[in-house]
C-alpha positions as CSV (number, residue, x, y, z in Angstrom):
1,X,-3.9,38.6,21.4
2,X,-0.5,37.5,20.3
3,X,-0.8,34.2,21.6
4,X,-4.4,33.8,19.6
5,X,-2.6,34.6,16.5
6,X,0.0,32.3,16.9
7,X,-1.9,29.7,17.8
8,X,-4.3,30.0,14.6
9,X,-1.2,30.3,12.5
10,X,0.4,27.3,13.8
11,X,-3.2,25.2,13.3
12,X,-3.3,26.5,9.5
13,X,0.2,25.7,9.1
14,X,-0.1,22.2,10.5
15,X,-3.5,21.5,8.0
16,X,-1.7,23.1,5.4
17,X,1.3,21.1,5.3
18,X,-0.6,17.8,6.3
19,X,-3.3,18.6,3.2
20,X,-0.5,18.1,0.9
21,X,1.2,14.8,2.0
22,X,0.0,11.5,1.3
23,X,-1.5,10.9,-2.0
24,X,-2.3,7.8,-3.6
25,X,-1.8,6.4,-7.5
26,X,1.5,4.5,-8.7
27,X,3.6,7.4,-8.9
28,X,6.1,8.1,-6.0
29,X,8.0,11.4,-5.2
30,X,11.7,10.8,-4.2
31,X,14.4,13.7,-4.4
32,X,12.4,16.2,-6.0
33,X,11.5,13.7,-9.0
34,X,8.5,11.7,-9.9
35,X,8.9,7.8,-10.7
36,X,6.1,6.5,-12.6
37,X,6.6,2.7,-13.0
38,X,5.9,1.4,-16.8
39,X,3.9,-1.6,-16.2
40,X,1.6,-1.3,-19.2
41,X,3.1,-4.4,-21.7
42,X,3.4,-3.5,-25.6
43,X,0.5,-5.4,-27.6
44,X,2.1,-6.4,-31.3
45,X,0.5,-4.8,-34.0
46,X,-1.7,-1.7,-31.6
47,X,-4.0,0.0,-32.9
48,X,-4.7,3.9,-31.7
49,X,-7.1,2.7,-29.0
50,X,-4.2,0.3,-27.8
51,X,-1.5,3.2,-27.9
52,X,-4.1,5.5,-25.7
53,X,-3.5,3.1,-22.8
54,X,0.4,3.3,-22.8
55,X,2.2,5.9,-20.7
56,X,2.7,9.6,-22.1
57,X,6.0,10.8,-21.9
58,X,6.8,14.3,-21.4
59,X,9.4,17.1,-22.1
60,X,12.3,16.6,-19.6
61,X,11.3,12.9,-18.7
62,X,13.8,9.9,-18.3
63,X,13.3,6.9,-19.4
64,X,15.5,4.4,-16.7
65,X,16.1,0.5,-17.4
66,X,15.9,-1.3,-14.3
67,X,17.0,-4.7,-15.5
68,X,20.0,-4.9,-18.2
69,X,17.3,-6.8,-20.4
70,X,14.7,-4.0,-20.7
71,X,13.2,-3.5,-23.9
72,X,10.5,-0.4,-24.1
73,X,9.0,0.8,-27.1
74,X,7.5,4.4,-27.7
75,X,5.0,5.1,-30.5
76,X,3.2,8.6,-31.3
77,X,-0.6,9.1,-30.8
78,X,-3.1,10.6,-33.2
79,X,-2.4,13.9,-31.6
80,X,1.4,13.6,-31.5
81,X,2.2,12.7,-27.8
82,X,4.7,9.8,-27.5
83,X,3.7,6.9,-25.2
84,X,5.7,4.5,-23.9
85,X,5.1,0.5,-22.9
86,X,7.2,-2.6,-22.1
87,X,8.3,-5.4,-24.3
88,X,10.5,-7.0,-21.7
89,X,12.2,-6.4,-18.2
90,X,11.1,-3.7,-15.8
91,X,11.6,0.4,-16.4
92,X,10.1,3.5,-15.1
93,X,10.2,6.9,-16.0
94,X,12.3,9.8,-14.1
95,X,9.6,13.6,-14.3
């Protein structure tokens, strides 16, 4: 009986565990942290439909320059969330 137990722990252990790993989407999960690239490039004069498809930032988030020549710019939505997109160089936010 022991041995059934273990043996059905161990199995939903292994699915359990498994279930959670891989994934998909842009985002990447190193140390703890989520890196969300910002590939979305800043259009010059957006409008609110053009700000909608620029990243949100969040509370707590980091915004990292990967290139000294990095230039991002954040604006606030209609609803006050900031979002962020790329003038020049490469970046990616740190949640």
């Amino acid at each position: 009986m022991k041995n059934i137990t273990a043996i059905i722990t161990f199995v939903l252990l292994t699915i359990g565990f498994n279930a959670c790993s891989g994934g998909g989407g842009d985002a990447s999960f190193e140390n703890g942290q989520t890196i969300i690239p910002v590939s979305i490039a800043c259009i010059t004069a957006p409008d609110e439909n053009d700000i909608a498809t620029y990243e949100t930032l969040l509370s707590g988030d980091a915004i990292v320059k990967d290139d000294v020549n990095t230039t991002v710019s954040i604006y606030h939505d209609v609803d006050g969330n900031k979002k962020i997109c790329l003038v020049s160089g490469v970046a990616h936010i740190v949640r």
